[in-house]
C-alpha angles and dihedrals in degrees: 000000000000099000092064102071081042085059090044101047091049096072091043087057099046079048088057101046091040089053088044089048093045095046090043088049094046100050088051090059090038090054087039083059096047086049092057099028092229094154093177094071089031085066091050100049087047079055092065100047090058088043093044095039091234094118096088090062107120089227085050096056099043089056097052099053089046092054105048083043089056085046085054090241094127090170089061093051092045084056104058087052100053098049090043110114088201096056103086079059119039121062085211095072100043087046088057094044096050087047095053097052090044091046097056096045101280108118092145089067102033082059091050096052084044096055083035087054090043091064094042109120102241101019139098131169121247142200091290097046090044094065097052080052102053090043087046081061097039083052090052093039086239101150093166094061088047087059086048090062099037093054084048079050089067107035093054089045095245099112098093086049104124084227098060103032086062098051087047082058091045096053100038091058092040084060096043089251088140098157091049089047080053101045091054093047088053099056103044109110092197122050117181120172098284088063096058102034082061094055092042092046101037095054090048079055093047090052090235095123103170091060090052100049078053100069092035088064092040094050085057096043091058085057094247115148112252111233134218082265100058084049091065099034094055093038083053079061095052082039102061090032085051086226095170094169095054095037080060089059088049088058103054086044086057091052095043085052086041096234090135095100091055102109089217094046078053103044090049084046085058094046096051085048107044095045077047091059092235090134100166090054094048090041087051088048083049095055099034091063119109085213144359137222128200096266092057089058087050097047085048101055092039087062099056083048084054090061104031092252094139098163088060094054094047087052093052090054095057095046080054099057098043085053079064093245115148111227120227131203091285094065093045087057095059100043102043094063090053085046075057100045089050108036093239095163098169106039079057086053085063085047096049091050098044083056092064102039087054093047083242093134135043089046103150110248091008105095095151092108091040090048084052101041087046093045083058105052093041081065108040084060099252089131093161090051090048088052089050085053104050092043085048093052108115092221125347138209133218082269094060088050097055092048092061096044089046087051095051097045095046086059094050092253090141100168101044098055082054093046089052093045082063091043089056092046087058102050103013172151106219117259118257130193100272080059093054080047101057084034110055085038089055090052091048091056094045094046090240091139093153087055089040092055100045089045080059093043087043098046097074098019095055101012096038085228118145108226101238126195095289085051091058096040088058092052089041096057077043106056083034098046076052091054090243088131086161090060102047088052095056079050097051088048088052093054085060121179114002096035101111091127087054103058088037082067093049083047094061093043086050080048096053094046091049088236090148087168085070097035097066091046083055103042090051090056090053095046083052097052094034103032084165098052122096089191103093085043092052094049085040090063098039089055087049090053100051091052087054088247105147103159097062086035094059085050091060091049093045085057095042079062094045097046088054089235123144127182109239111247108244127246129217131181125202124183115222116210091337095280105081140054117213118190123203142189132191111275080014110187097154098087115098087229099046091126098054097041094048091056090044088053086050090053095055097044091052095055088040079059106044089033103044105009093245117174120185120218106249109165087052082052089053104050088042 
């Protein structure tokens, strides 16, 4: 009789350790997902949870949450919360649910589910609940909800938890509370890494670099191992100061603690080089990863923007996107410029595409892909696209509007930048100086001088904006570009001291007029105010050679020598049948094709001569 409850126990046991194996078994491929973001298999496995009924087991839950926040699909997340039958009762699963909606930009709703689980009966938060919290009010710049907690923090016994001390630091700083960041930090007992990787981090983010190297020093001093962490926080310092030499020791400190192989170490390594103009380091960083995240790419293309190497940024795109990484906003940023740069008009088409496809434009109040989709086309020449684009935009900025006014006035449409300056008075926003800029440009290279000189009166009587420089260089092309050389004089005196870029802009009028008399007066006041500049010379020369001076063009030149100035050959790019990038320089003999291209040049310019009588300036190009 006794070996019957023995029978029926065993199957029952084998049951047990099967659902535990299973579930343990479950949860590693579900964190393995979450690890690797593969959402697809993600899906399946949360499939066989449901089917296997596995799914309402507290750890399984937890998991999953865990997993579609990690995959940025909060909703999902929010879901499986809320259809857990566990989740009234174990803290796991509301801990992973708060941190899933704080980490991907809800903190609204991470607070809500904080102050829900706070009146739950049997539950309390704890040290790990406490941090998502506290991020979820740094997020939303509610310090007094962050003194709530602190003060929580106390009462419950938790305020001295390395977790939550940190997060206090972190939010204090994020909100500028330095002396309350600095307070928590005096009176921990205890400091590991993640305290003073938060005092090291959050005073780079502040911009108060000096404090930040302090601790740094102070955190080696004590002996305390710096992190990967500390790495990227110290080498941002040496970023925004573009302390090349320093962020070179921190480099070779990186290598001897064998951090070099850390993707964000890496990425923050790429970043120092590439705002620093070291290009070739940056570019051997790049290569040398095992593997690379978005942000490396980023960080990558941003470098070659850094440094105007726009081909290389375009090529970097398309290896990207032949890796199979989805680019973000952040990428589009970086390549549509170079689209820009290059005239690529059809490889920012793709783009353009890929943008919509990927939701990634028409967001209401976020205008920063449109800005840059619109800015590319603007100056690939696509005005009327560009136009499509700006009256399609959900809502603009005073961003959106300049690029529009800038556009029209870059293809010599005058009175419709002006048009659409009014336009912009009436609805809004409110012009700023980087608007007067495109405008009365716009208005230089149209001839509306009338309209050009009321826009400058205008601009301090009705905006309350003080004309700087940029301002005065416009008026002045303008006035010049009229053949009221006298005007734009007196134009280029008001500007006084700092106005070099103004009387280059009279230079180049006297220039145009072939009024070399005035040219040189001018050219003298620029060389005063720019001894290092080659630009006036340059204009100077030109000017000369036009006259058919060559004497006193041959002077200028023999200072320019002296002077150990050179003018810088210019560089053009030109896209062939939208597959490949082609970069030239002035006397080019590099290309593999020069021969060929430069018959072909010849040709043209032989046809551009019987056909149209054209007759290049050769003696200006010479002096140049």
């Amino acid at each position: 009789m006794i070996i019957k409850p023995v029978f029926a126990l065993r199957p029952c046991l084998r049951l047990r350790r099967s659902f535990h194996s299973d579930l343990h078994e479950y949860v590693s491929q579900l964190q393995l997902c979450a690890a690797r973001r593969h959402l697809p298999k993600a899906r399946e496995l949360h499939a066989r949870l449901l089917a296997t009924g596995l799914h309402a087991s507290p750890v399984a839950t937890s998991a999953l949450i865990s997993l579609y926040s990690k995959c940025a699909r909060p909703a999902d997340a929010l879901s499986v919360f809320l259809s857990a039958p566990a989740h009234p009762s174990n803290l796991f699963v509301w801990n992973a649910a708060i941190a899933g909606l704080a980490s991907n930009g809800l903190p609204s709703d991470a607070l809500r589910l904080f102050r829900r689980l706070s009146s739950e009966p049997g539950l309390s938060p704890d040290e790990f609940t406490f941090p998502c919290a506290i991020r979820a009010c740094s997020d939303l710049g509610a310090s007094d909800e962050v003194r709530k907690i602190h003060a929580t923090l106390f009462k419950v016994g938790f305020d001295a938890e390395v977790f939550a001390a940190s997060a206090l630091i972190r939010a204090y700083l994020n909100m500028g509370l330095a002396d309350e960041a600095v307070k928590v930090f005096d009176e921990l007992h205890h400091r590991d890494v993640a305290i003073w990787n938060a005092m090291v981090n959050g005073f780079a983010q502040l911009g108060q670099f000096a404090r930040s190297m302090d601790y740094f020093r102070q955190m080696m001093s004590e002996g305390m191992v710096p992190s990967k962490f500390t790495v990227t926080g110290v080498l941002s310092v040496f970023t925004a100061r573009a302390d090349l030499g320093n962020g070179r020791k921190i480099h070779a400190f990186v290598i001897k603690m064998g951090l070099d192989d850390e993707i964000a170490v890496s990425n923050s390594l790429i970043d120092l080089y590439g705002k620093c103009h070291a290009l070739e380091e940056a570019e051997e960083i790049y290569e040398s990863m095992q593997e690379w995240d978005a942000y490396s790419w980023n960080s990558m293309m941003s470098a070659y923007q850094y440094s105007a190497h726009h081909a290389g940024t375009l090529q970097l795109f398309r290896r990207m996107r032949h890796n199979g990484v989805m680019p973000d906003a952040v990428t589009i940023a970086a390549v549509l410029p170079a689209c820009s740069q290059v005239a690529a008009l059809r490889f920012g088409r793709e783009i353009h595409g890929f943008a919509i496809t990927s939701g990634m434009r028409g967001v209401k109040d976020d205008v920063f892909v449109d800005n840059a989709l619109m800015d590319m086309y603007a100056k690939c020449g696509a005005l009327e696209e560009a136009r499509l684009l700006f009256n399609g935009m959900p809502s603009r900025d005073v961003a959106s509007w300049n690029i529009m006014i800038d556009a029209y006035g870059a293809h010599g449409r005058g009175a419709e930048a002006v048009e659409l300056f009014e336009q912009m008075v009436v609805v809004g926003p409110a012009p700023d100086e980087v608007t007067f800029v495109g405008v009365l440009s716009a208005c230089s290279h149209a001839g509306l001088v009338e309209a050009g000189k009321d826009l400058l009166q205008r601009m301090e009587a009705e905006f309350g904006l003080a004309p700087s420089m940029e301002h005065y260089a416009c008026v002045a092309d303008m006035l010049g570009r009229a053949g009221l050389l006298e005007e734009a004089k007196r134009v280029a005196e008001k500007a006084g001291a700092g106005g070099a870029g103004v009387w280059r802009a009279y230079l180049a009028a006297c220039r145009m007029h072939g009024k070399s008399a005035q040219a040189s007066e001018a050219a003298q006041r620029v060389a005063e105010m720019e001894p290092q500049g080659s630009g006036s010379y340059v204009l100077l020369a030109s000017t000369y050679g036009g006259a058919g001076k060559y004497s006193e063009l041959a002077e200028v030149r023999n200072q320019m020598r002296r002077k150990g100035l050179r003018k810088a050959p210019g560089c053009s790019w030109v896209e062939v049948g939208g597959a490949r990038m082609h970069a030239f320089v002035a006397g080019d003999q590099e290309h593999p094709e020069a021969a060929e291209i430069y018959t072909a040049l010849h040709g043209l310019m032989g046809w551009m001569r019987e056909a149209w009588g054209y007759v290049p300036e050769v003696i200006a190009a010479h002096g140049e």
